[in-house]
N, C-alpha and C positions, 0 to 999 in steps of 0.2 A: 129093814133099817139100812141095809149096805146100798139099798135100790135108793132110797131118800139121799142119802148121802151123797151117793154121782148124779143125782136132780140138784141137788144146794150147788156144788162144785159149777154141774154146767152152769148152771144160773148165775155165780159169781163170776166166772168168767165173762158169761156173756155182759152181762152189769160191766163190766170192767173196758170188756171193749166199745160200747155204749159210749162211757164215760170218756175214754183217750178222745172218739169222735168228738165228742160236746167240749175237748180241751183244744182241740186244733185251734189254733191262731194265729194269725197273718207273721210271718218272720221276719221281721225290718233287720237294715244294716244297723250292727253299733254304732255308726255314727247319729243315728236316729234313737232309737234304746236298746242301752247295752244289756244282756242277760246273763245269767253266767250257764254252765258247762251241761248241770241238770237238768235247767231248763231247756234248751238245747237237746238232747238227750229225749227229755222228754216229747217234746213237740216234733221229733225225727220220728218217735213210733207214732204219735198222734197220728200225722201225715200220713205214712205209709198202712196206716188200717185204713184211711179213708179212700187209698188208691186200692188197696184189696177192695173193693167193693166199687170200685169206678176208675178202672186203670188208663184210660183215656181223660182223665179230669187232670187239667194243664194244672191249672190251680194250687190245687195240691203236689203235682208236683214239682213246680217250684218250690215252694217252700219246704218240702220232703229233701231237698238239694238243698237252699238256705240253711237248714236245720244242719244238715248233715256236712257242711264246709264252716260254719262256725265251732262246732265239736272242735274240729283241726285249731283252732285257736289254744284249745286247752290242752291238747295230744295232738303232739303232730306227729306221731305213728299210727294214729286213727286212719284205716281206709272208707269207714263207710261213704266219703263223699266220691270215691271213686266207685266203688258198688253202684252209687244211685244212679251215676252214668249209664254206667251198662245197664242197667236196667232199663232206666228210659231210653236210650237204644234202641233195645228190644221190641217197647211197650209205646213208645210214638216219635218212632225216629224222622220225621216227617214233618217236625213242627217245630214253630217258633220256638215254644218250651227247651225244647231238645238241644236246636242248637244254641241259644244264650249260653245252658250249664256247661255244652261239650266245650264253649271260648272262654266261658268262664274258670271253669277247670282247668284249661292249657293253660292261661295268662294268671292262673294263682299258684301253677305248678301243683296241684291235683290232678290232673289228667289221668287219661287211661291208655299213656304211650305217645300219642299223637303229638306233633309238633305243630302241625298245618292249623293255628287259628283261625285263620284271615276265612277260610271256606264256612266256616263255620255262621263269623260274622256275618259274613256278606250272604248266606242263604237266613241268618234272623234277621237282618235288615232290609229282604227281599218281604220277610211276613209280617212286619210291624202290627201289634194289635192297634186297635182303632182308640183305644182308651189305657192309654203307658203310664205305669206306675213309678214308682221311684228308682227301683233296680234298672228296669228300661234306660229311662234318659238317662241315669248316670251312667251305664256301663253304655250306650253308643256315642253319649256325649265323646268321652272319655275316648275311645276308641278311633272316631274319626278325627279328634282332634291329633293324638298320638302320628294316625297314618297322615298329618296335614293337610288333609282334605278338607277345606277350609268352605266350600260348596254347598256341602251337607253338614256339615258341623253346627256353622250359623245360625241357621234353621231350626234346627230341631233343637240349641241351644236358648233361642228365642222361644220355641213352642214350651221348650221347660220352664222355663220363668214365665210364661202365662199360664200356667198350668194352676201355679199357687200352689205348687207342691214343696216347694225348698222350704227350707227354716227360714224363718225373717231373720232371727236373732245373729245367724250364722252370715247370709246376705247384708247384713247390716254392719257386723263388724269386718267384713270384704271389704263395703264401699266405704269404710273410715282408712283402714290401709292406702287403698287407691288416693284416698283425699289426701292424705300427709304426704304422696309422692311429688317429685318434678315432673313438672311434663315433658312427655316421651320417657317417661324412666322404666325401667327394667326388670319385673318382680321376678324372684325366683324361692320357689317353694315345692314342695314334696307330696302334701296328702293331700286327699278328696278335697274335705273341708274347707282349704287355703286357694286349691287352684279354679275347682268346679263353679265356687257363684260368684267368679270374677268373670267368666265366659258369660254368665247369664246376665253380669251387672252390663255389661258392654253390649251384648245382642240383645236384649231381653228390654234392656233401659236405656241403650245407645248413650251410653255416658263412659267417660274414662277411656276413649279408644283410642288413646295417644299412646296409653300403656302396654306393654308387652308381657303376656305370663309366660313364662317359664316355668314346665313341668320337668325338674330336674330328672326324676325317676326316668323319662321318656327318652331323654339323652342317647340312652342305648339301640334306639330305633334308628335307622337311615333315614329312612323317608322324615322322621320329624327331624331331625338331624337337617337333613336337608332344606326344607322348609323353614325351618327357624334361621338358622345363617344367611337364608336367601333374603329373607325380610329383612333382619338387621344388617344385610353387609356386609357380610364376615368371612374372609377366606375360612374356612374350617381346617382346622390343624391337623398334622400330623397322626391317626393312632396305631398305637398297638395292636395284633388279633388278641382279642384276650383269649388269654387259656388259663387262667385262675382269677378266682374274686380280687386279687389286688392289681390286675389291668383293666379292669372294669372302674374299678376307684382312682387308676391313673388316667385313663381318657375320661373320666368325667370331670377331674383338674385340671387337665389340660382345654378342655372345651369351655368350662364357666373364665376360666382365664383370658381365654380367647374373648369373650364378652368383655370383662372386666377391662382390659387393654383398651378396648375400644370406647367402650361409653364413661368406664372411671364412675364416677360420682352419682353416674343417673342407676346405680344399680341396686336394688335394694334383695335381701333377704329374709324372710320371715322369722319373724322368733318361734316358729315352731316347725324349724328346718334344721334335719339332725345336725346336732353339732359336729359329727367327724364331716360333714358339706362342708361344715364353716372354718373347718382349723384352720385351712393354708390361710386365710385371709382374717383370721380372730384379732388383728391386732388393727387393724385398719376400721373394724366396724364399730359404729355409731349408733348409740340407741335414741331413736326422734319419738319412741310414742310406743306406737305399734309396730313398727319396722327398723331394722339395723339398716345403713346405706353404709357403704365403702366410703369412705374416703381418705386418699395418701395424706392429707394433712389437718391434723386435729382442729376441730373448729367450735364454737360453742352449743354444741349439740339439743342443750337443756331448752336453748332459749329456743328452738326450731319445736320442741316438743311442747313449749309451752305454747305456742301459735297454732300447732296443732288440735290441741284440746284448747284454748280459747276460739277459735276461728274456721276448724276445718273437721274438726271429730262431730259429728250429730250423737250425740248422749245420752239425750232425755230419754231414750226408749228402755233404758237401764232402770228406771225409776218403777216400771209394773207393765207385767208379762198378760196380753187379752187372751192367749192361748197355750197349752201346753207346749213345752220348746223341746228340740231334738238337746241328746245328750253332748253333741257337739256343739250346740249353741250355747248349754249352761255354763261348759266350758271354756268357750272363750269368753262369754262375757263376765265372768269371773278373774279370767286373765288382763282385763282393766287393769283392778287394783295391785296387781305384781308389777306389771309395766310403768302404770300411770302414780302408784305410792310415793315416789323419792319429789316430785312435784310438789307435798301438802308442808313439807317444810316452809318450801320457797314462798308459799301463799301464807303461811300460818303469820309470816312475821311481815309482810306487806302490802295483802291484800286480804283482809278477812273474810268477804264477803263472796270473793273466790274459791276459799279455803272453803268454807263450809257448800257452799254449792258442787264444789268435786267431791269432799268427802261423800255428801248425801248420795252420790251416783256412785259414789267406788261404794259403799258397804251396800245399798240396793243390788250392784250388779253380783254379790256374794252371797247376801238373804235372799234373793230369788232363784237361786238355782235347789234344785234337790240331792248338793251332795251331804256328806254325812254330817252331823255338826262339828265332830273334832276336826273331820278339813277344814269346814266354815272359819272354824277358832284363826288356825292355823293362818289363813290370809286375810284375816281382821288383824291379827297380830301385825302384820307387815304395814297396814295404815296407822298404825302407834309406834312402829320401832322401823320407816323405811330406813 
């Protein structure tokens, strides 16, 4: 009986690690689908049984690293993402795989001590695979954009937009921002989502290349530092060495000012640009739509945003989704109806026929996302009470 017994056991075990293999699957950013902690969790042992048994498989560990740097999301006392370093290290320190996570890991501040990214990048952009996934182009987009390397950026910001790898939904509501802009105006925004398919709408589609994006995060680099002031004409000011986080946050006032001074009105900021960006300047910003713009003197704001969704927003795509959408595109196209709500007034009592054609697109752009229905509720409410 005891001999049956440590036969069941093995067998369950073995069954079990069988199973994590048959559970491995591909680990996308949250801006693509968000998972939560378990999940996570789970798909970091998936991973790593599939490299016990094939420790040279890139593949896997990738996503043995994905897995194990979204953990940190939920615990940021979590070291596993730094383990998975050293390991790959160890286990194929000689390859593309390797050095992505080792830049990746510096520039998330998981690293394993190293400061030096730059070596890292430049020997994964020496091994390009032939066929770059979504991690790829975004983290070299991202990167050679940062260094101003404007050469290789281009390129391979173009190669991602033909790739047909981006979100439509997310590329779609880039190119209505850019529409609502002046020309030559000035965007300045913070995340992936905001900054990454305005590079792709302008190289990719050669459209909007009057505009300037501004990766405020990036601010802290010299070289783009450099690069950006050289473009726009900007002596660059005075800063501080920083030696704590609130010099960091004074040279980054001091530098969007520096912008500011000079273009004034052509500068816009995204509405999903933290507001401590926005405080110095909260009293001068202007909501046109999708975009706040600066400006020293109040003007009729509403009427700019109504020309923008009659004349320069493309809509209709709000109406029904041909493919599953990344979680950042549900996102903003749900963000429509908070921005575009205070609008259905104006139409309700003047133009009816307006009124119900935006209504139909703001409550589509809310029933076609997959979030929970009490959010749903919650910004259908704002189309009955803007």
């Amino acid at each position: 009986m005891k001999r049956k017994n440590i036969l069941l056991a093995a067998f369950v075990a073995f069954s079990l690690h069988i199973s994590a293999q048959q559970r491995a699957v591909r680990v996308e950013s949250p801006i693509v689908t968000e998972k939560d902690f378990v999940w996570y969790v789970e798909q970091k042992e998936a991973w790593k049984n599939v490299i016990e048994k094939d420790p040279s498989n890139e593949e896997a560990w990738m996503n043995y690293y994905h897995a194990a740097r979204y953990m940190l999301w939920f615990n940021q006392n979590d070291t596993t993402a730094q383990q998975v370093i050293r390991e790959m290290g160890e286990a194929i320190p000689d390859t593309y795989t390797y050095n992505y996570c080792a830049y990746s890991a510096i520039v998330s501040g998981h690293g394993t001590g190293e400061t030096d990214g730059d070596k890292y990048a430049e020997a994964a952009l020496a091994k390009l695979p032939a066929e770059m996934q979504f991690f790829d182009y975004d983290r070299w987009v991202c990167y050679l954009a940062m260094k101003g390397d404007e050469t290789r950026m281009k390129p391979l910001a173009k190669r991602y937009f033909d790739s047909g790898i981006y979100s439509e939904a997310v590329l779609r509501y880039s190119y209505n921002e850019l529409a609502g802009m002046d020309q030559n105006g000035i965007y300045l925004s913070s995340g992936d989502a905001a900054i990454i398919p305005k590079w792709l709408i302008q190289e990719g589609m050669g459209m909007h290349k009057d505009k300037t994006i501004v990766c405020v995060p990036f601010l802290v680099v010299k070289e783009y530092r450099d690069w950006l002031f050289k473009k726009l004409d900007i002596e660059q000011p005075v800063l501080k060495e920083p030696t704590c986080e609130e010099d960091y946050d004074t040279n980054e006032q001091a530098l969007l000012q520096a912008i500011i001074d000079k273009y004034g009105s052509k500068v816009y900021f995204s509405v999903t640009t933290p507001q401590t960006t926005m405080q110095p300047w909260k009293n001068n910003l202007y909501n046109e739509g999708l975009l706040l713009k600066y400006s020293e003197k109040p003007y009729d704001n509403l009427a700019v945003k109504r020309r923008n969704v009659e004349e320069r927003y493309l809509l209709e795509y709000l109406l029904v989704s041909f493919r599953p959408e990344w979680t950042s595109g549900q996102r903003l196209s749900a963000n429509y109806a908070v921005l575009l709500a205070d609008l259905l007034p104006y139409y309700a009592q003047r133009d009816q026929k307006r009124y119900d054609w935006l209504m139909r697109l703001l409550v589509s752009s809310i029933d076609n996302t997959s979030m929970d229905e009490e959010r749903k509720q919650e910004i259908r409410n704002l189309l009955v009470n803007p």
